[in-house]
N, C-alpha and C positions, 0 to 999 in steps of 0.2 A: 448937374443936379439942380434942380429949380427949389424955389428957396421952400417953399412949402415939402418939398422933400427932406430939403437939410432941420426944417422946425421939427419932422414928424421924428426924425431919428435920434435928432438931439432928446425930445422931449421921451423917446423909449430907450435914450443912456441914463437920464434923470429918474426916471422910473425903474429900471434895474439899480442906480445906485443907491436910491431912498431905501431899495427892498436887502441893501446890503452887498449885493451883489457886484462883481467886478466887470467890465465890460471888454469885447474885442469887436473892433469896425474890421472888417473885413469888405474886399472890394477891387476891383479892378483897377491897374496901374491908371493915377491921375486923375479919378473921379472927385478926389476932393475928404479922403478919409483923415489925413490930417486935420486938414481945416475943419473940421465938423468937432474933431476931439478938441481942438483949440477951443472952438465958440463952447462947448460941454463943461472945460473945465474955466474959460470966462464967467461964464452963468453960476457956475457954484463958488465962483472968488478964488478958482485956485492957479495954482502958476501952474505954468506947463513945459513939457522940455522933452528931446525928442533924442532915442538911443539907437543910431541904423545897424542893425545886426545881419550877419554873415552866414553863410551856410557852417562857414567851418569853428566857429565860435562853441566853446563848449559849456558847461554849466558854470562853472565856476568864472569866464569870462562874462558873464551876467550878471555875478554877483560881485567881481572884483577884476581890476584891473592891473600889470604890473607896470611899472618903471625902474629907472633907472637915475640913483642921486647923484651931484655932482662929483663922489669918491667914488663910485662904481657900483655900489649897494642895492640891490634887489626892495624894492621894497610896494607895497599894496594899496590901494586905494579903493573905496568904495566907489561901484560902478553907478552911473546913473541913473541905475534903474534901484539899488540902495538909497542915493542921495534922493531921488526924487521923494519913496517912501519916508521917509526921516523926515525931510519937509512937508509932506503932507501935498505932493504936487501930482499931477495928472502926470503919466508919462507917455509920450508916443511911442509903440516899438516897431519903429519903420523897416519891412523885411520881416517882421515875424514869421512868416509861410516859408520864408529858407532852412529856418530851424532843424536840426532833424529832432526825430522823438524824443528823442532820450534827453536831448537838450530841451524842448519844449514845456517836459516834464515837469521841469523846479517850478516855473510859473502856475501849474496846474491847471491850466487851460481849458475849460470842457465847453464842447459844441454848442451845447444850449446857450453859451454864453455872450455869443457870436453875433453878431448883428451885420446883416452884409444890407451894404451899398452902391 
């Protein structure tokens, strides 16, 4: 991607988010769709942080994560893609397109909102 390409998309992530708007980089494996969300949330001062998701991953694995404490106890954690919101951070969700629907859903993802690269 030539950098005048990465200015043009960065600068219609900036444009979607002024308008309130949420954004998805969409794009073929290793064109550089992380790195563009990086330089997007650099320019607005925010941090950024990146969640690889699974096909088999379901909604509430999205929203929370379990483990396991050192007495054996089941217990919850918010998932990165929580913590990121809380902080106020950009988040990557690297694999988004594995999702299926019904998982895809909690985020509310609509086409228009889509930016391919």
């Amino acid at each position: 991607m030539s950098l005048c390409s990465i200015n043009a998309v960065v600068t219609a992530m900036l444009q979607s988010h002024s308008a309130g708007r949420d954004v998805c980089v969409v794009g073929p494996k290793g064109c550089g769709k992380s790195a563009v969300a990086r330089l997007f949330a650099a320019r607005l001062g925010y941090g950024s942080d990146l969640f690889s998701v699974y096909k088999d991953m379901s909604a509430r694995d999205l929203l929370q994560r379990r483990s396991t404490d050192s007495l054996g106890n089941t217990t919850w954690h918010p998932s990165p893609l929580v913590t990121a919101a809380l902080h106020g951070h950009a988040l990557v969700l690297d694999g988004l397109n594995r999702l299926p629907g019904e998982t895809l859903s909690i985020l509310q993802v609509r086409q228009r909102d889509c930016l391919t690269v």
